[in-house]
N, C-alpha and C positions, 0 to 999 in steps of 0.2 A: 685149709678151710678157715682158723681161725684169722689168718690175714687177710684174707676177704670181707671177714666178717668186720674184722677192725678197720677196713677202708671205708666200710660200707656206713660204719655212724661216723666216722670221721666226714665222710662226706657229707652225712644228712646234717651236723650240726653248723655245717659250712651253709648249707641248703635253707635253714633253720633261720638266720640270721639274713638269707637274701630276702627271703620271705615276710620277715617285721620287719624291717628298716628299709623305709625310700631309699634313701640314697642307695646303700648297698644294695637294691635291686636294679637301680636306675646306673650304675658303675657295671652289673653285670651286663646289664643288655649294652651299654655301650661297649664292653669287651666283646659280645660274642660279633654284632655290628662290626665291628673292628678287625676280626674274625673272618666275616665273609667280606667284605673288603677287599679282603688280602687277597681273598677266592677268587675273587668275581671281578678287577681292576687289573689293568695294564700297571705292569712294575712301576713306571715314569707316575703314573697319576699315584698311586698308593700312595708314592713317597711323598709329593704334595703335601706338604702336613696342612694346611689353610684347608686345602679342598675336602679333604678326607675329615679331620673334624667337621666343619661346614655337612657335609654328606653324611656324615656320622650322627651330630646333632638330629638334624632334619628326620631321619628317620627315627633316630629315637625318640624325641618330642613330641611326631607328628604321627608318627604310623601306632610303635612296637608298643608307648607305656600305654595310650590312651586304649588302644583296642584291648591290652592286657587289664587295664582298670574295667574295662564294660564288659569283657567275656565275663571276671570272676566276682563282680556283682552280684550280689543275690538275686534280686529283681528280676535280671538278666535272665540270670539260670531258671529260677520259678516262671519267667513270661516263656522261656522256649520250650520250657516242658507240657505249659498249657497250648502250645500251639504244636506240639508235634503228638497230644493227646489228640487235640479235634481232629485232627486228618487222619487221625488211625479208626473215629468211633466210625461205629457203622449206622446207615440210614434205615429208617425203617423198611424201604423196599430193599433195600441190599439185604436186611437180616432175612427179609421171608424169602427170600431168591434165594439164600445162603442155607433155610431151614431146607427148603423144598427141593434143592440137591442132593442135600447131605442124607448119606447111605449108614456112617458109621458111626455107634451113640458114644464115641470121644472127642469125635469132632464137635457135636451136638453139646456137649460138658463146655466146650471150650468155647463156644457162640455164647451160652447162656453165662459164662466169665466176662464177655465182656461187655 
């Protein structure tokens, strides 16, 4: 258990470090990029070194950092919370359709929450 435990911060302080530093976040995802590559290509094309950086680049530049930059925006997170709130509130004739079902007064606790 305790060698677990010792991988476990050894890992996160590696985790720690991708996390502050562009570059070393920007070398990970080219790693892992690199990674499925290996997965996902014909042996012949991997070894291509031109194309495989080339394809490597491109997705990292274009796709993995910028979507990773605007997921963990704040903004981002605070505008999707506002918008996954309004689809959840209920309308006023939903509520009285919702009171005028309801049999059970937990259910009735739980309308009046929200």
């Amino acid at each position: 258990m305790q060698d677990e435990i010792r991988v476990f911060f050894e890992l996160e302080n590696q985790f720690k470090v991708i996390c502050t530093d562009k570059e070393a976040e920007e070398q990970y995802v080219r790693n892992l990029i690199d990674l499925v590559l290996y997965l996902l290509l014909p042996k012949s094309n991997f070894q291509c070194y031109p194309m495989r950086v080339l394809v490597r680049e491109m997705i990292t530049s274009c796709c993995v950092i910028p979507t990773m930059d605007t997921v963990t925006e704040p903004d981002y997170v605070n505008q999707c919370f506002v918008a996954w709130l309004k689809d959840d509130c209920l309308t006023p004739d939903s509520f009285l359709a919702a009171i005028q079902c309801c049999t059970n007064p937990m259910e009735l606790d739980s309308l009046e929450e929200r």
